[in-house]
C-alpha positions in Angstrom: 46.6 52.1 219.3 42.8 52.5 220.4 44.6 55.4 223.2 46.0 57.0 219.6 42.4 56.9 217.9 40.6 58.3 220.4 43.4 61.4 221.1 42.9 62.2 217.3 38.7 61.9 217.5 38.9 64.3 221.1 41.4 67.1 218.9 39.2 66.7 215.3 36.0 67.4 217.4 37.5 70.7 219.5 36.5 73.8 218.3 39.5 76.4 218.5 38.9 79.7 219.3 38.3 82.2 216.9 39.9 84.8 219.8 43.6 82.8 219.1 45.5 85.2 216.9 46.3 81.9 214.5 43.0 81.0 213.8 41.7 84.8 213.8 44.0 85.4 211.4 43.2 82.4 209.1 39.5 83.2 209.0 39.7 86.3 208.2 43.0 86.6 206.2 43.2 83.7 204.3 42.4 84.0 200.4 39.0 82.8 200.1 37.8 84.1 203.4 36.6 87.8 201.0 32.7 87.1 202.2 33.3 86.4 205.8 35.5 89.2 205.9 33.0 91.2 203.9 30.4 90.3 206.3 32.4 91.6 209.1 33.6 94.8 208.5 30.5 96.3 206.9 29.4 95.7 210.0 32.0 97.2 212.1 31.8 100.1 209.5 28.1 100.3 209.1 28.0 100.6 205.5 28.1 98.5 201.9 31.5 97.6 200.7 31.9 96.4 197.3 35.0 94.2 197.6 37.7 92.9 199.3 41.2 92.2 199.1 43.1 90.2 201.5 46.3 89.3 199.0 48.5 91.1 201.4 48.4 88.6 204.1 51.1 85.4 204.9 50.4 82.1 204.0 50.0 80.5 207.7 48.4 77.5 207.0 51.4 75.8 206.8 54.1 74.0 208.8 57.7 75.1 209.2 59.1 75.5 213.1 61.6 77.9 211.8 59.0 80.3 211.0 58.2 83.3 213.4 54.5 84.1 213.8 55.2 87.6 215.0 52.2 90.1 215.0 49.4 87.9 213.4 47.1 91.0 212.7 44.5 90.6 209.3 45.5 93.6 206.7 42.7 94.2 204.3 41.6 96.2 201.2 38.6 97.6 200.8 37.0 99.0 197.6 40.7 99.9 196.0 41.1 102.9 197.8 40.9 102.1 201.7 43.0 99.6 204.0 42.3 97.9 207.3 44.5 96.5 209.3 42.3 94.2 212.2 44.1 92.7 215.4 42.6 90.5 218.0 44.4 91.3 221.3 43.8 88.3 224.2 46.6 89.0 226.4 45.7 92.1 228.6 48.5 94.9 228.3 48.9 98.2 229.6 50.4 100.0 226.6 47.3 98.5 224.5 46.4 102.4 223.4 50.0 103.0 222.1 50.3 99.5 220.7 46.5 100.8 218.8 48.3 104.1 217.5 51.7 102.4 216.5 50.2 99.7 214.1 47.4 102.2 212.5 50.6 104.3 212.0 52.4 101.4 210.9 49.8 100.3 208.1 49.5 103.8 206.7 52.8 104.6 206.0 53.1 101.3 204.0 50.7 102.9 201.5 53.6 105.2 200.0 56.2 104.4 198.2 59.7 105.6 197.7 59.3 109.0 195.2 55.3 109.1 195.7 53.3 112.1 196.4 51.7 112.2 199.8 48.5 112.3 198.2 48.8 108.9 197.1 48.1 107.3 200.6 45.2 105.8 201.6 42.3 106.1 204.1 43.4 103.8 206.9 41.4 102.2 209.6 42.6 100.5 212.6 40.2 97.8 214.2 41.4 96.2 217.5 39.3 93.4 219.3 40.2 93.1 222.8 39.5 90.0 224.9 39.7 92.6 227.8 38.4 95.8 229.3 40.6 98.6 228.3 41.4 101.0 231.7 41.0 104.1 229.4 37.6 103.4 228.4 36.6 101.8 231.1 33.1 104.3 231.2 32.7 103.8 227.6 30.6 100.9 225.8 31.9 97.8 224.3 32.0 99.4 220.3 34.0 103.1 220.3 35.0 104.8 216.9 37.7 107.3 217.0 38.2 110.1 214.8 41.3 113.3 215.2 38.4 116.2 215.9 39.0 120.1 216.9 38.4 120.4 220.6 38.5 124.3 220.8 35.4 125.4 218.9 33.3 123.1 216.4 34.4 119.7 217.3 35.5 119.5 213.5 36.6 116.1 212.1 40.2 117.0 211.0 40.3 114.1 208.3 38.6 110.8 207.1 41.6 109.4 207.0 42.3 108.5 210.5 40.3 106.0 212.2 40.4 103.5 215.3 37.8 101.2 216.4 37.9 99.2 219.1 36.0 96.6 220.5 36.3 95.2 223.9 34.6 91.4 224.2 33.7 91.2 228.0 31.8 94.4 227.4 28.9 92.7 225.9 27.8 91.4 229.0 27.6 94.5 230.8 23.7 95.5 230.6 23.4 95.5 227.0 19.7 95.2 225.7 20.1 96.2 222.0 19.1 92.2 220.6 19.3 93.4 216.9 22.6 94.6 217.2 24.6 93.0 214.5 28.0 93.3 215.7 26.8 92.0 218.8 26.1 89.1 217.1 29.6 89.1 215.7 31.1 89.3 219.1 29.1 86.7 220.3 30.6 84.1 218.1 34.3 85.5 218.3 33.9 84.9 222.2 31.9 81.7 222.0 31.2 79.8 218.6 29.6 76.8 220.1 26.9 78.5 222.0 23.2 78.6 221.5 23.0 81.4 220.9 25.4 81.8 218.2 23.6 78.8 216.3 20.5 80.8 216.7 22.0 84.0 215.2 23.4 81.8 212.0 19.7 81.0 211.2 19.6 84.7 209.6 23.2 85.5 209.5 24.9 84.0 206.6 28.1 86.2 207.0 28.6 84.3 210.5 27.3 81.2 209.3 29.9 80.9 207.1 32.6 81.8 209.4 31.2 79.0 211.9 31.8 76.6 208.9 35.2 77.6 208.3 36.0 77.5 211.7 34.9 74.0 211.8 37.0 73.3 208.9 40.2 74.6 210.1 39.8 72.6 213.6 39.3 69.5 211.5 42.6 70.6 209.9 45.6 68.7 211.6 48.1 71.4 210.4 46.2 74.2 212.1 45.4 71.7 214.8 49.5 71.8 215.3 50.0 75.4 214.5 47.3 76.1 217.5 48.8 73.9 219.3 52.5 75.7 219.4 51.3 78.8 219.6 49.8 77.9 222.8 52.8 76.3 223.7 55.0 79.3 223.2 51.9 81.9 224.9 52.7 79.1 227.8 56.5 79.5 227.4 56.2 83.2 227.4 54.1 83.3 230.5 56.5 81.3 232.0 59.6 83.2 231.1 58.1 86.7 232.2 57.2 84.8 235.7 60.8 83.3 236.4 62.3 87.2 235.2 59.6 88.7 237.8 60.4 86.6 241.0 64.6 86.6 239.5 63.9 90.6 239.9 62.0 90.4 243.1 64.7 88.7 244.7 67.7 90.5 243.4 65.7 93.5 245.0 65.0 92.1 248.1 69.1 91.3 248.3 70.1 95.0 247.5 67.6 96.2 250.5 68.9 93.6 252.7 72.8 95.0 251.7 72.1 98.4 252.6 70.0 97.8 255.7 73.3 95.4 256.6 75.7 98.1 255.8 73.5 100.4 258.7 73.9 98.0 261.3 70.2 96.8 261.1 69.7 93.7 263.4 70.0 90.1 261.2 66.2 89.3 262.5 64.7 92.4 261.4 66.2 92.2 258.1 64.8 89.0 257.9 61.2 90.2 258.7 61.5 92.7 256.4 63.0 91.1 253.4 61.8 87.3 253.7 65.4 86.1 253.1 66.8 83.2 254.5 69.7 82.6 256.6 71.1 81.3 254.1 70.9 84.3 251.4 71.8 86.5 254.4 74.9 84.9 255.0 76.0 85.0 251.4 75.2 88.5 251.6 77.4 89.1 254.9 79.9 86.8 253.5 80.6 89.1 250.4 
C-alpha cells in the first residue's frame, strides 16, 4: 500500500514534456488555452493578434483505448481570416520538408468548401517545431520563415498566403547571444520547463508563465498522466516494430546474397565471412 502511495506522489510530481505531441497538443489546443496560444504565436509571427480560435481541435483529454491519436498537430484561427496549423515533430525523419509541405497543403485546402469560390480560402501558415536539426538547413539558424518568392529578377513575394516556419530546438544552443530574444525564451521552456532559467524568464513573461502553470496542471492530471503514458508506450512499440522489420530485412538480404554466391560455386567459408550466416542458415539454404 505505502509502495502504491509513493508510485502515485513520484508520477503527480513529474513534469511531462511540453515536446510530447499529447501534452503539446493540450496546451496549446485545448479550449481555454486562447492566451497561451496567443502569447505564442505573436511571437513566432512578430505582430499583435486580436484573437484566437482553437474550436477546431479534438477533445484529448480523455480516456478511450479505442481511440487513434494520429497526427496530434494544434490547428488555429487567427483574427477570422487566417489559420495555423502548429506541429511539434520529436522523432527525427528524413522526409520532415515534405511531411512540412503536405500538412500546410493539407490545412489550406480545408478552407473551401464544396461550390465555393477560390477566393474564399484563407491565408495559411505552417509552423513546425523540430526537436532536431533539419539536414536541409543545416547552415541556417534555429527560426527560418519561408515565403514562394521570384528567383529570376526582383526576388518578389508571390503571395501572403503561403507561409512555413520552422523552428529547430537543438539550435538554440549553437552560439546564440541574442538574451532578449522572445521566442528564445519560448523555446527554452518547450525543451526544458523546469529549468532556471525558464523560472527566470516567467518573472516578465506572463504568456509562458501561464503555460508553465498549465503544464503543471495537466501532469497533476491522472488522465493525461495515462494518455502520456501510452503514447510513450506505443512510440516504444513503434520503435520496436521498425527494429525487428530492419534486422527481419537485413537477414533475408544477407540469405539472397549467400543463394547466389552458392549458385557460383563460392567456397561455404567465404560465404560465411562475407554474409555472417551460420552453419546452420547455410545449410537450410543448400538444403532448399
Amino acid at each position: 500500500m505505502n509502495d502504491s502511495k509513493e508510485n502515485n506522489s513520484k508520477r503527480k510530481n513529474k513534469i511531462l514534456s511540453p515536446k510530447m505531441d499529447i501534452v503539446f497538443q493540450v496546451l496549446f489546443g485545448e479550449v481555454g488555452s486562447e492566451e497561451i496560444t496567443k502569447s505564442f504565436l505573436e511571437t513566432v509571427l512578430g505582430r499583435k493578434i486580436k484573437k484566437v480560435d482553437l474550436s477546431r481541435n479534438p477533445i484529448l483529454r480523455r480516456i478511450n483505448t479505442n481511440d487513434k491519436m494520429g497526427i496530434l498537430d494544434v490547428i488555429v484561427q487567427v483574427d477570422d481570416d487566417e489559420i495555423c496549423n502548429i506541429e511539434m515533430q520529436v522523432a527525427k525523419r528524413d522526409d520532415i520538408i515534405q511531411r512540412i509541405l503536405y500538412y500546410w497543403a493539407r490545412t489550406y485546402v480545408r478552407n473551401i468548401h464544396k461550390n465555393e469560390e477560390y477566393k474564399t480560402l484563407n491565408k495559411t501558415i505552417g509552423i513546425i517545431i523540430t526537436d532536431f536539426k533539419i539536414n536541409e538547413l543545416k547552415s541556417l539558424g534555429y527560426f527560418t520563415k519561408w515565403k514562394i518568392i521570384e528567383t529570376n529578377e526582383r526576388k518578389v513575394i508571390l503571395t501572403d498566403y503561403f507561409e512555413l516556419d520552422i523552428i529547430e530546438i537543438p539550435k538554440i544552443y549553437d552560439n546564440i547571444t541574442n538574451k532578449s530574444d522572445k521566442l528564445l525564451d519560448w523555446i527554452c521552456f518547450l525543451d526544458n520547463p523546469t529549468s532556471g532559467k525558464v523560472e527566470d524568464i516567467m518573472e516578465s513573461n506572463e504568456g509562458i508563465r501561464k503555460a508553465k502553470e498549465k503544464l503543471e496542471e495537466l501532469s497533476d492530471d491522472e488522465i493525461m498522466q495515462r494518455l502520456a503514458e501510452w503514447k510513450e508506450a506505443a512510440e516504444h512499440d513503434e520503435a520496436s516494430a521498425r527494429g525487428t522489420a530492419m534486422r527481419e530485412g537485413i537477414a533475408k538480404e544477407k540469405k539472397e546474397i549467400a543463394s547466389k554466391m552458392l549458385e557460383k560455386g563460392i567456397k561455404i567459408e567465404l560465404i560465411k565471412e562475407i554474409t555472417g550466416l551460420t552453419d546452420k542458415e547455410l545449410t537450410e539454404l543448400i538444403n532448399k
